[in-house]
N, C-alpha and C positions, 0 to 999 in steps of 0.2 A: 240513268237513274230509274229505279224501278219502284213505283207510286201507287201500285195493284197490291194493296193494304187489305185483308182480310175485313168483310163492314163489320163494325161494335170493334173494333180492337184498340187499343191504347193506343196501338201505332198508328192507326187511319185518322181516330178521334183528334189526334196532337197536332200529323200530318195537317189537317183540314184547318185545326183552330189556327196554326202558324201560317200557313199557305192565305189567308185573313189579312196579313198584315201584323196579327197582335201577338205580341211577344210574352216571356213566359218565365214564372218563377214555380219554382218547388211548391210556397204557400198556394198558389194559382191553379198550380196543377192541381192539388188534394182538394180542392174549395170549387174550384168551376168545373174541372172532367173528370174526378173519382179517382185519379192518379196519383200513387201512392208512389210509386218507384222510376220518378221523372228523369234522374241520370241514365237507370237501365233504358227507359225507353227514347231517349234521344241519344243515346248509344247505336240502339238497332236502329234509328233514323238513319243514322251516319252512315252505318254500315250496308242500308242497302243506296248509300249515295245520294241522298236528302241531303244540300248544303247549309249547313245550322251553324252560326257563330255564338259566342255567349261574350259577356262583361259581367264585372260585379259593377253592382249599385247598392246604392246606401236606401234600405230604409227602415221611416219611424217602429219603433215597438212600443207596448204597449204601456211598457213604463219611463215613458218622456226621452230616451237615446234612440241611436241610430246601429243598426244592425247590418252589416254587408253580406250581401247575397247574388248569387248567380242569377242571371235573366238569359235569356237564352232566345232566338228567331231567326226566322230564316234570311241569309247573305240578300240583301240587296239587288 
């Protein structure tokens, strides 16, 4: 697994936040690290062999239902 992330890049940034412990949605990504394109870059996580599982989870929006969306962190 190669973890020599360019520093300031999407990919070090996500690297770091998941490597944390804390897991991660699309809204998460655009709201806490400026990441706009969170599939692409846990894509290239993958690909240079970062092990990342994802689930959906449900949740609230803003008009009183439930929304299912991808979370995404690193294997255990």
């Amino acid at each position: 697994m190669n973890t020599n992330f360019k520093l300031g890049t999407h990919k070090q940034i996500l690297f770091d936040y998941l490597n944390k412990g804390n897991s991660i949605t699309t809204k998460d990504a655009m709201y806490h690290l400026g990441i706009g394109d969170l599939q692409g870059t846990i894509r290239d996580l993958k690909e240079s062999g970062v092990p990342i599982e994802s689930k959906y989870i449900s949740v609230p929006t803003r008009y009183g239902k439930n929304a299912t969306v991808k979370e995404y962190k690193l294997f255990s």
